[in-house]
Structures are given as C-alpha cells and as structure tokens.
PAKOLDREN-645103 format. One record per atom (N, C-alpha, C): x, y, z; residue number from 1; atom name. Coordinates in Angstrom, 1 decimal, always signed. Layout:
N
- X / Y / Z / NUM / CA
...
//
This chain:
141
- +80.4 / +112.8 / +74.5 / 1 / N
- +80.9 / +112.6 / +75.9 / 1 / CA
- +82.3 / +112.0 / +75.8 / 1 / C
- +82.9 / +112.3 / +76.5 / 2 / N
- +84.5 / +112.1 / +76.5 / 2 / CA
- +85.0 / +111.0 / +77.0 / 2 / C
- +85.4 / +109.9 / +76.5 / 3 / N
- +86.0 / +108.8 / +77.4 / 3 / CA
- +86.4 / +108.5 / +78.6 / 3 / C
- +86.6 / +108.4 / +79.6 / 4 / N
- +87.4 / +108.3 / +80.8 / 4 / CA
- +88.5 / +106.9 / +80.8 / 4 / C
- +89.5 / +107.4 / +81.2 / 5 / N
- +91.1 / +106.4 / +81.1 / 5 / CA
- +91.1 / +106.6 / +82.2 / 5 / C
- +91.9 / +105.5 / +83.0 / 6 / N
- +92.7 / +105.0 / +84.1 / 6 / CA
- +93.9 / +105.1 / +83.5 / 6 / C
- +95.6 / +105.7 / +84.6 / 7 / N
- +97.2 / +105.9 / +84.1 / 7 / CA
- +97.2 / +104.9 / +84.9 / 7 / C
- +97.4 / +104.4 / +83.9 / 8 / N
- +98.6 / +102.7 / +84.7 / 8 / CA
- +99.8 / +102.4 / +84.4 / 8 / C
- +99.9 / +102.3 / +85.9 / 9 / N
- +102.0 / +102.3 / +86.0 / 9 / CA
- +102.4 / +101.0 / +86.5 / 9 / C
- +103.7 / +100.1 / +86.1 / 10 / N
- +103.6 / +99.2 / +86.9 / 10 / CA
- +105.2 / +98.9 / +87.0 / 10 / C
- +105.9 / +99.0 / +88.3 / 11 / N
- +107.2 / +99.3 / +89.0 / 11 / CA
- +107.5 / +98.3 / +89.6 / 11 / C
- +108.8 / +97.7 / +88.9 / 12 / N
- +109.6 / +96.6 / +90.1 / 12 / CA
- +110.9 / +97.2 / +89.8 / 12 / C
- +111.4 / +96.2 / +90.9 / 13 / N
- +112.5 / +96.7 / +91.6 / 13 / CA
- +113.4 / +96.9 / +90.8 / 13 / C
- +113.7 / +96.3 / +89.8 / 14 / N
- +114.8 / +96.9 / +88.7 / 14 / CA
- +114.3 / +97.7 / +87.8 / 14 / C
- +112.9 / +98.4 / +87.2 / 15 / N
- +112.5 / +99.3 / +86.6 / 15 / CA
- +111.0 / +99.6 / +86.6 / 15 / C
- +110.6 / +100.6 / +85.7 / 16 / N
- +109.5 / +101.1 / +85.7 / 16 / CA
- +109.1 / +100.5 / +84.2 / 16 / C
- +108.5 / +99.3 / +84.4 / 17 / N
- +107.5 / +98.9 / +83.5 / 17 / CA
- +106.7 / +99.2 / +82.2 / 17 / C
- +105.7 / +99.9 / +82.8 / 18 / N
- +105.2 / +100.9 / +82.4 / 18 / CA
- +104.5 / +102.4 / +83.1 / 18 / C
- +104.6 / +103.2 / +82.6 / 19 / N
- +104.3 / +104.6 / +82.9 / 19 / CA
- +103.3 / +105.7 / +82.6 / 19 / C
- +102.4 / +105.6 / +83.3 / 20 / N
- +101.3 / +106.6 / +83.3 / 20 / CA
- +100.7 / +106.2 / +81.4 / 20 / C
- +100.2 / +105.1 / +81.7 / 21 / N
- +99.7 / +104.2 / +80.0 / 21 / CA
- +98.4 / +104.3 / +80.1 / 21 / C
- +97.4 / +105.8 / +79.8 / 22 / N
- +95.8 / +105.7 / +79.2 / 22 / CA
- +95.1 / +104.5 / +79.0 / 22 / C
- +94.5 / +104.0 / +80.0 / 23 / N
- +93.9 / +102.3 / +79.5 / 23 / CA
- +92.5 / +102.6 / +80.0 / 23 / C
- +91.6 / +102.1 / +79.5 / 24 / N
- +89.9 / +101.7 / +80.0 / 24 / CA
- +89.8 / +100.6 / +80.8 / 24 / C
- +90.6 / +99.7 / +81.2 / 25 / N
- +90.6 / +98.9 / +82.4 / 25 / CA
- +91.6 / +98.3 / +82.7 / 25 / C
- +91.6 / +97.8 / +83.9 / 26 / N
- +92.9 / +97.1 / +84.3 / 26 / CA
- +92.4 / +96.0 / +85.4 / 26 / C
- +92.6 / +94.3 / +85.0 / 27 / N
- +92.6 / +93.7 / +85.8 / 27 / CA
- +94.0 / +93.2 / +86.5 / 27 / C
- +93.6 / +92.8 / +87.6 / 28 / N
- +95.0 / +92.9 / +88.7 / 28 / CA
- +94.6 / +91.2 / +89.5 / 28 / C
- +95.7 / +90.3 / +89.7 / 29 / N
- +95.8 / +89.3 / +90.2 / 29 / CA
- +96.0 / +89.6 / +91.9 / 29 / C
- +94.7 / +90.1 / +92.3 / 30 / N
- +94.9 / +90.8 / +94.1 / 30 / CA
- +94.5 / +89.1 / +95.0 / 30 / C
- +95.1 / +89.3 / +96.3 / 31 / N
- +94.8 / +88.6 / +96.9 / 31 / CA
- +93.2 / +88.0 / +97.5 / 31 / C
- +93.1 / +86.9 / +97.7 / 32 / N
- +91.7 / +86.6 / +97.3 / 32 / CA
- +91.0 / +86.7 / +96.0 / 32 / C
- +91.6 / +87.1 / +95.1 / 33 / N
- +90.8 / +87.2 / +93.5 / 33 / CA
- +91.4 / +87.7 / +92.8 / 33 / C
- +90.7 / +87.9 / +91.5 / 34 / N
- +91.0 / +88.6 / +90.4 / 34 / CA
- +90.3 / +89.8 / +91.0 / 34 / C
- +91.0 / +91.1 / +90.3 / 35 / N
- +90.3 / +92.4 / +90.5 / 35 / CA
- +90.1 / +93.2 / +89.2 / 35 / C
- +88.8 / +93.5 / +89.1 / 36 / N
- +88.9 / +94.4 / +87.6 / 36 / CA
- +88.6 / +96.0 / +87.9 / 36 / C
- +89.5 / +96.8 / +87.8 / 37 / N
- +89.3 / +98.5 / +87.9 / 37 / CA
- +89.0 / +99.5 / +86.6 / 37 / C
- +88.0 / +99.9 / +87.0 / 38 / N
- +87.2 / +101.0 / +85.6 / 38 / CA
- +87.8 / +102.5 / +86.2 / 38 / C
- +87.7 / +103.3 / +85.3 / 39 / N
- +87.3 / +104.6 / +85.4 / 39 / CA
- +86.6 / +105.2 / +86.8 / 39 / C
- +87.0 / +106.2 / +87.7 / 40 / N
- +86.0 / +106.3 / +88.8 / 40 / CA
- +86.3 / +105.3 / +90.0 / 40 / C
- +86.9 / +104.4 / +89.9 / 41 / N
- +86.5 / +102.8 / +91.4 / 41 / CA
- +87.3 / +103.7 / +92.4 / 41 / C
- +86.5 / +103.5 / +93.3 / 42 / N
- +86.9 / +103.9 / +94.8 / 42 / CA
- +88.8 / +103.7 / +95.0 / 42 / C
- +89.2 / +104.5 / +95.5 / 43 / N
- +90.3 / +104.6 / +96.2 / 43 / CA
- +90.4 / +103.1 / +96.7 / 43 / C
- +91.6 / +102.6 / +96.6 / 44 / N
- +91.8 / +101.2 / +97.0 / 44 / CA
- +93.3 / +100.6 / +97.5 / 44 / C
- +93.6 / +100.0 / +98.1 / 45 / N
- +95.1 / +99.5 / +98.4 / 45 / CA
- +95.0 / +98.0 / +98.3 / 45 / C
- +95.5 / +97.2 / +97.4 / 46 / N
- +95.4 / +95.9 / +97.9 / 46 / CA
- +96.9 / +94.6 / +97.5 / 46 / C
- +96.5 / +93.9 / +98.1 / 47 / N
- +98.2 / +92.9 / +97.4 / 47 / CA
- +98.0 / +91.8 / +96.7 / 47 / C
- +98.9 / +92.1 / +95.9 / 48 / N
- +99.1 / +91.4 / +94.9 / 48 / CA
- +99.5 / +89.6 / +95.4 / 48 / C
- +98.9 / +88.6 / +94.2 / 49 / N
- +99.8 / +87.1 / +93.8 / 49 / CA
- +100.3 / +87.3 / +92.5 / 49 / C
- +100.7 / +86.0 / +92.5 / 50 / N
- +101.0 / +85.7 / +91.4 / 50 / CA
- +99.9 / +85.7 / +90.4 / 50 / C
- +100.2 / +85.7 / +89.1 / 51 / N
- +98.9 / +86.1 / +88.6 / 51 / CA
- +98.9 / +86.8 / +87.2 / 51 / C
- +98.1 / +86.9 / +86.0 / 52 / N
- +98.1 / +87.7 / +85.3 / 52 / CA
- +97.1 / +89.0 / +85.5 / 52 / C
- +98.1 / +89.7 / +85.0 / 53 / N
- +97.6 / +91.3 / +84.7 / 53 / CA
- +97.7 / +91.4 / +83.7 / 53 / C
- +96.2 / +92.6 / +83.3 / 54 / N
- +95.7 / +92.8 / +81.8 / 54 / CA
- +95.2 / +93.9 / +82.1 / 54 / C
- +95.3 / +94.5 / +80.4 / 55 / N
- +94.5 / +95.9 / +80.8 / 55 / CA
- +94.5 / +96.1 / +78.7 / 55 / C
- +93.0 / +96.8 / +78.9 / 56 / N
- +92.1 / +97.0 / +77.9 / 56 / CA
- +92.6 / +98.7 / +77.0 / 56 / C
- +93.0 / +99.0 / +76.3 / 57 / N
- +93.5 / +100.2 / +75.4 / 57 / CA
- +92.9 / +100.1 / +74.1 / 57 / C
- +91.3 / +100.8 / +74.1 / 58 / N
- +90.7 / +100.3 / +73.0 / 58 / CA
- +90.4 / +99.2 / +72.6 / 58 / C
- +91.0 / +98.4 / +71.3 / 59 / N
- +91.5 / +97.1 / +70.7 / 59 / CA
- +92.0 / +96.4 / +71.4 / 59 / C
- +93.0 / +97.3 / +72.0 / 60 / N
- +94.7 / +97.2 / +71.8 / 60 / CA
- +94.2 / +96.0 / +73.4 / 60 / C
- +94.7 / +94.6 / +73.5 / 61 / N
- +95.0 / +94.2 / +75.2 / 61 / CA
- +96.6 / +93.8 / +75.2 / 61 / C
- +96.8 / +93.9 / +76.5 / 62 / N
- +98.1 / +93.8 / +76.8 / 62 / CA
- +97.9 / +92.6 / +78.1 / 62 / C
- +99.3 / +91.8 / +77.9 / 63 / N
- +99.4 / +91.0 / +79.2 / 63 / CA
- +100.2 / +91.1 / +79.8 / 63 / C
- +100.9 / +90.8 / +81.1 / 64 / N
- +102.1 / +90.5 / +82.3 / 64 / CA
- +101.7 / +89.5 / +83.0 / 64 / C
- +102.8 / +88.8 / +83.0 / 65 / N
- +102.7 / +87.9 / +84.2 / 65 / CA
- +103.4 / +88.4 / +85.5 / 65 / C
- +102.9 / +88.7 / +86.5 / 66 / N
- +102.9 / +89.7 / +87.8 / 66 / CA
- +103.0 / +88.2 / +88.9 / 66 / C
- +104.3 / +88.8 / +89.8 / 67 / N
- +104.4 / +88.1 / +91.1 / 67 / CA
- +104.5 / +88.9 / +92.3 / 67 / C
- +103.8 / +89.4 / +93.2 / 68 / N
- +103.6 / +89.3 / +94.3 / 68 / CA
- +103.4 / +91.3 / +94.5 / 68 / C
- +103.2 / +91.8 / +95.2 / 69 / N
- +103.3 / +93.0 / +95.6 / 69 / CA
- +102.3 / +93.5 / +95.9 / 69 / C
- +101.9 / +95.0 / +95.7 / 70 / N
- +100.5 / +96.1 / +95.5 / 70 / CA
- +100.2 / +96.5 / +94.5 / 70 / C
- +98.9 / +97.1 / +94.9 / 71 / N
- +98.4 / +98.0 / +93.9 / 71 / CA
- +97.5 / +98.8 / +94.3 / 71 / C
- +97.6 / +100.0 / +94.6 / 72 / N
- +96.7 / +101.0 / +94.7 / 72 / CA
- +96.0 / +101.9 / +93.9 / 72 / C
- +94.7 / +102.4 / +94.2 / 73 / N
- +94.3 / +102.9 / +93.0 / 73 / CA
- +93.1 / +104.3 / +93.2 / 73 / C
- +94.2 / +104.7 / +93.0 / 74 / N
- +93.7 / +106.6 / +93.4 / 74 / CA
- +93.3 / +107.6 / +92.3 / 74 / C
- +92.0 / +107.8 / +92.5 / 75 / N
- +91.9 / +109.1 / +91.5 / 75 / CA
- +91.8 / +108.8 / +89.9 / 75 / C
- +91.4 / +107.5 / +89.5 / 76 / N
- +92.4 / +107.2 / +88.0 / 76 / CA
- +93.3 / +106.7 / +87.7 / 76 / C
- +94.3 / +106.6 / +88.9 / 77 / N
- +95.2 / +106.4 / +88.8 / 77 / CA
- +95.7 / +104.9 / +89.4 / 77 / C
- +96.3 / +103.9 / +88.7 / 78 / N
- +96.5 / +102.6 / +89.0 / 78 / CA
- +98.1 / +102.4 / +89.4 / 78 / C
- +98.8 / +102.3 / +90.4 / 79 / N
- +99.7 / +102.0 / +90.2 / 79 / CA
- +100.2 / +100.3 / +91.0 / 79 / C
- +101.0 / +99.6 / +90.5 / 80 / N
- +101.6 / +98.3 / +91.1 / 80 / CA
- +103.0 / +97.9 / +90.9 / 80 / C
- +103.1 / +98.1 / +92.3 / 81 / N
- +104.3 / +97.9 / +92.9 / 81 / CA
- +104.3 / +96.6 / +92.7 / 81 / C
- +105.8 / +95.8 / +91.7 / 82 / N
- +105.6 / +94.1 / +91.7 / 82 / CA
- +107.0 / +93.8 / +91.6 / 82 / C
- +107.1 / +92.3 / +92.5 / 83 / N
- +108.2 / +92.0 / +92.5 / 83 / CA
- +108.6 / +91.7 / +91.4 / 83 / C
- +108.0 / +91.6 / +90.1 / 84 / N
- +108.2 / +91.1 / +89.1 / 84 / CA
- +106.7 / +91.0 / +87.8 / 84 / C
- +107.5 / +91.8 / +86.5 / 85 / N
- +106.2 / +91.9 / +85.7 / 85 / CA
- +107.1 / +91.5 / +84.5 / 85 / C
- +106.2 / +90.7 / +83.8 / 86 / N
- +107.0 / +90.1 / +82.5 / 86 / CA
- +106.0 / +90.5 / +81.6 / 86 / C
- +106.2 / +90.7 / +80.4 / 87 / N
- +105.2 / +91.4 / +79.5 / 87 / CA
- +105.0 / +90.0 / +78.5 / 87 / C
- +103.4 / +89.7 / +78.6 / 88 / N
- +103.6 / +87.9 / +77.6 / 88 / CA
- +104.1 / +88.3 / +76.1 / 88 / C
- +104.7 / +89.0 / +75.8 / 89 / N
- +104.9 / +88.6 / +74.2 / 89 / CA
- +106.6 / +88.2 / +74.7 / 89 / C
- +107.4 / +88.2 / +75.4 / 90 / N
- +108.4 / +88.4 / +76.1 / 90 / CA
- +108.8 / +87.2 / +76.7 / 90 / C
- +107.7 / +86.5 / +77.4 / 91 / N
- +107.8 / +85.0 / +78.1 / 91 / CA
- +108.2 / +83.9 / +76.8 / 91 / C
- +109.5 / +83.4 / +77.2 / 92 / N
- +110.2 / +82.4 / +76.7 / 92 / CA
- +109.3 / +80.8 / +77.2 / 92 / C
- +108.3 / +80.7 / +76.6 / 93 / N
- +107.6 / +79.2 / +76.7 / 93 / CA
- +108.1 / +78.2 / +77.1 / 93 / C
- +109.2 / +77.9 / +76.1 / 94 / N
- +109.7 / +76.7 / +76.5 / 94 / CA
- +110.9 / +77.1 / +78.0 / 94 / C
- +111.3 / +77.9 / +78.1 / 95 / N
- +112.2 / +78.1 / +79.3 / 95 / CA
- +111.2 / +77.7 / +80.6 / 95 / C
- +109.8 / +78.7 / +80.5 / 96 / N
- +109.2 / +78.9 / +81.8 / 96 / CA
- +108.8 / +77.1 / +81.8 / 96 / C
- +109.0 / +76.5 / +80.6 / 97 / N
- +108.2 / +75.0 / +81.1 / 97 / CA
- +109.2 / +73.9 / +81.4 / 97 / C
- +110.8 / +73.9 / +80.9 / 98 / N
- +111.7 / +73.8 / +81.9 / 98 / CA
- +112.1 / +74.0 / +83.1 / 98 / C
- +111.9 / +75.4 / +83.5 / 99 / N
- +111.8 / +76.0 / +84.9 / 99 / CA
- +111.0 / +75.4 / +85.9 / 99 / C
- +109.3 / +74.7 / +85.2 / 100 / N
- +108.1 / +74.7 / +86.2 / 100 / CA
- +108.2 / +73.2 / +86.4 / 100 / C
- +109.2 / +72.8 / +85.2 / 101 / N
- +109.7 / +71.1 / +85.6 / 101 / CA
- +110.7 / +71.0 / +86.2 / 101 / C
- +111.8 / +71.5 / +86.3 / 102 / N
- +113.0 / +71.8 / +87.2 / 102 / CA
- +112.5 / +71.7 / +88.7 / 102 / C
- +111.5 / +72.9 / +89.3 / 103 / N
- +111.4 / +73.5 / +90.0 / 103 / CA
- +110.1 / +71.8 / +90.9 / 103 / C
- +109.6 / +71.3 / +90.4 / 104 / N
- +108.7 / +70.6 / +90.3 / 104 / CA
- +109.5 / +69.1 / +91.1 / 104 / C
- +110.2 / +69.3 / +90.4 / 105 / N
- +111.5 / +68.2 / +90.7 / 105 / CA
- +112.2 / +68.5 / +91.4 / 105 / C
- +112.9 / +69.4 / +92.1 / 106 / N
- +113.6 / +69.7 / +93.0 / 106 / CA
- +112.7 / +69.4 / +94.4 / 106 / C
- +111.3 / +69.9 / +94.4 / 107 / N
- +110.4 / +69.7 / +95.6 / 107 / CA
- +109.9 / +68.3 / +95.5 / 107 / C
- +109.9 / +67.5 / +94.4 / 108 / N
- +109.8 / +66.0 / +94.8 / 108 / CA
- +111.1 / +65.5 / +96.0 / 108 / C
- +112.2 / +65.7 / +95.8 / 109 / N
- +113.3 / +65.4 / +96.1 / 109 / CA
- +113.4 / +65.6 / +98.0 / 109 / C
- +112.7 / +66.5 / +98.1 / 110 / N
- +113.0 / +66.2 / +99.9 / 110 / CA
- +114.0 / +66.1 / +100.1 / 110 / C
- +114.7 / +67.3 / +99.7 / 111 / N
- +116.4 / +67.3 / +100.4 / 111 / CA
- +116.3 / +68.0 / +101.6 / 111 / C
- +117.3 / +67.6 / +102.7 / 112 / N
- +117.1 / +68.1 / +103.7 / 112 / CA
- +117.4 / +69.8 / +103.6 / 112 / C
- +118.3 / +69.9 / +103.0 / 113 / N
- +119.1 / +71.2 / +103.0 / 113 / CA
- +118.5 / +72.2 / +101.4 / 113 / C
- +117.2 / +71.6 / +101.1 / 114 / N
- +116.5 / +72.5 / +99.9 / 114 / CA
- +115.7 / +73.5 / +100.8 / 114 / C
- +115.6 / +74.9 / +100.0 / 115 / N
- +115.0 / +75.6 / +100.7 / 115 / CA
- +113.6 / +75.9 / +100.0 / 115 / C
- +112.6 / +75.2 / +100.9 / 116 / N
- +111.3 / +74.6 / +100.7 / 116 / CA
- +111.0 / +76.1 / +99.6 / 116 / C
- +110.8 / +76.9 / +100.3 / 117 / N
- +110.6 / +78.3 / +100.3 / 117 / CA
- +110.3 / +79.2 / +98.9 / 117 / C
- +111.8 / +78.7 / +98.5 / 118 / N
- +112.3 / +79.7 / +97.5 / 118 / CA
- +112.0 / +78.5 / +96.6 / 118 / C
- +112.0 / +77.0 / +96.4 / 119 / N
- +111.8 / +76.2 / +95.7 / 119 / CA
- +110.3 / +76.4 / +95.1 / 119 / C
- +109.2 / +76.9 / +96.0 / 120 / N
- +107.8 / +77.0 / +96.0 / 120 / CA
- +107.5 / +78.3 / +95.3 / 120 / C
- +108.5 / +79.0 / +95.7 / 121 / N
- +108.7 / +80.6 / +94.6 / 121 / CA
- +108.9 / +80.3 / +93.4 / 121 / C
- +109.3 / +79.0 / +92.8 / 122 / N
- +109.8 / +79.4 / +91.7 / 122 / CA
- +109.2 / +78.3 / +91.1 / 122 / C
- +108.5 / +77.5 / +91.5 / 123 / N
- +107.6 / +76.7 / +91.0 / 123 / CA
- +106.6 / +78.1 / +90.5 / 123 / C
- +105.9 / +78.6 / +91.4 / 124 / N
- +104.9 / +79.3 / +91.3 / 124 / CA
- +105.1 / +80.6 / +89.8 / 124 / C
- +106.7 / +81.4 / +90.3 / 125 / N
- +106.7 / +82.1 / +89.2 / 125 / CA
- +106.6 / +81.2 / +87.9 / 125 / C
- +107.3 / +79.7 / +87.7 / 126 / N
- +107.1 / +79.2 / +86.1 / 126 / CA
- +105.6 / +79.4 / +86.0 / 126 / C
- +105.0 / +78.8 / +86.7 / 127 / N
- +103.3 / +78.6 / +86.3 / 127 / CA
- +103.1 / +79.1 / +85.8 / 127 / C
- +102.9 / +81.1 / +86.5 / 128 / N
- +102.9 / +82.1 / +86.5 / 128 / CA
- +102.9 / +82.3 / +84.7 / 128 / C
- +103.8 / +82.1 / +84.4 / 129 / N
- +104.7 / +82.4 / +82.9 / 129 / CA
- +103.9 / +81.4 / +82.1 / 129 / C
- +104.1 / +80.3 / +82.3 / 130 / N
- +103.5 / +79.2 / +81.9 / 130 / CA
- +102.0 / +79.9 / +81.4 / 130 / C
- +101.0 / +80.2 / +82.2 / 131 / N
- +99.5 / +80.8 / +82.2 / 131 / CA
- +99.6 / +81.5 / +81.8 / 131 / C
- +100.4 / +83.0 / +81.5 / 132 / N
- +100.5 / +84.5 / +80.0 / 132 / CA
- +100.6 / +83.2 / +79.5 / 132 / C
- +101.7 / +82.4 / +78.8 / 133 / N
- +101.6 / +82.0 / +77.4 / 133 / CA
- +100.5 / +81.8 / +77.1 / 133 / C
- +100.1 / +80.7 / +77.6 / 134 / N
- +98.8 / +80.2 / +77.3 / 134 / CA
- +98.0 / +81.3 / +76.8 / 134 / C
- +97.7 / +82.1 / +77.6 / 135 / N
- +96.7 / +83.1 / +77.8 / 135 / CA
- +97.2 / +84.0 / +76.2 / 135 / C
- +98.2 / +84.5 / +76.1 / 136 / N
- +98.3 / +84.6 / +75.0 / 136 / CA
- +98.4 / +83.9 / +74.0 / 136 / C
- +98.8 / +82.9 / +74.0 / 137 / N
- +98.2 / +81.5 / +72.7 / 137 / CA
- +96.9 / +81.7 / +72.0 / 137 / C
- +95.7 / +81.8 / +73.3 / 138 / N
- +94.6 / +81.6 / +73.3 / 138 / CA
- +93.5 / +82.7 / +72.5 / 138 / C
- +94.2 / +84.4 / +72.7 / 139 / N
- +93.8 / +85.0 / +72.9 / 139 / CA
- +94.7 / +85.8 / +71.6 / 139 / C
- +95.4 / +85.3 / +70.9 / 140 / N
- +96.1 / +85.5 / +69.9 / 140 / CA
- +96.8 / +86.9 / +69.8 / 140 / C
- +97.3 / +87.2 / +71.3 / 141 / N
- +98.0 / +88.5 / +71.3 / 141 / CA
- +99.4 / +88.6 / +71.1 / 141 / C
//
C-alpha cells in the first residue's frame, strides 16, 4: 500500500517558506488549540496564533515558530498564510530572550505614549521564539 503525504506550503509576506514539502503530518498553532492534520482530514479554513508549527517527514521533524494568520487545508493539501515563520534551527536564542526581556520591560513601564499593542506583539513573538528553542533543545533537532 502506498503512503499518503499532505504538500505543505507555508507563505509570509516577504516569501514562500516552504513549497508543496511531502510530509505525513502537520501540526498548526490554530485558534482555540493546537491542530494536527493527516492525510484525507476534511477540507478546513482556520486562523492561526502564535505558536509552533511542526510537521512529521518520515524521521525527518521540522519546526517554525508561526505568528498569526491561516491555514487551510484542501485535498492534501496544507497551505499557511503567516505573518511570520521562523524555521527553529534559525532562532537566535539569546536574541529572542533579550527581545522577551526588552519587550517585558517596556510594558512594565506604563508610558503614556507606548503603544500597548505592538508592545504585546512583540512580547508574544519573543516567547514565540523563545518556545521553538526550547522545543528544539528538547527534542534535539
């Protein structure tokens, strides 16, 4: 019997990630939860958090740290639209843990004229980054 693969693509705004990539699963950081997609899963539209994405290639696992967007999944076919995918062998550790203390410290600060917003964005992306490391630390990829 013949294996069945899911093409998983994964597109942000400055490039295409990755491209129609043969994988046996793909988990996705969807709103409300983690989401895991096989071979076959129903036609689906859903959006994205922050969050790690993983997906299964044989042996082979791969990670991204994924901020915000979609993912739909048609036919086999996986695709996510993200504002942002970092591939964990890629994430600079000590930067993202600079950043998640920077960003940590700027929102203690209660400046009138900080913008809560984008301060809360970028808390959330370090973590984000912060959690692939780990996750790859852990998982020795």
């Amino acid at each position: 019997m013949d294996k069945k693969y899911l093409l998983l693509t994964v597109v942000t705004p400055e490039k295409t990630v990755l491209s129609d990539k043969p994988v046996e699963s793909v988990t996705i950081p969807a709103f409300g939860g983690e989401m895991g997609v096989l071979p076959g899963h129903a036609s689906f539209v859903v959006q994205l958090v922050e969050g790690i994405l993983h997906y299964r290639d044989g042996h082979h696992r791969e990670v991204f740290a994924v901020l915000n967007g979609f993912a739909e999944i048609h036919k086999d076919k996986v695709l996510v639209l993200a504002e942002s995918a970092e591939l964990a062998k890629e994430v600079d550790e000590e930067r993202a843990r600079q950043a998640h203390q920077k960003a940590k410290e700027l929102l203690a600060i209660r400046d009138a004229d900080l913008d809560l917003e984008e301060a809360g964005a970028a808390l959330r992306r370090a973590a984000v980054r912060l959690k692939v490391a780990e996750f790859r630390r852990k998982h020795k990829l």
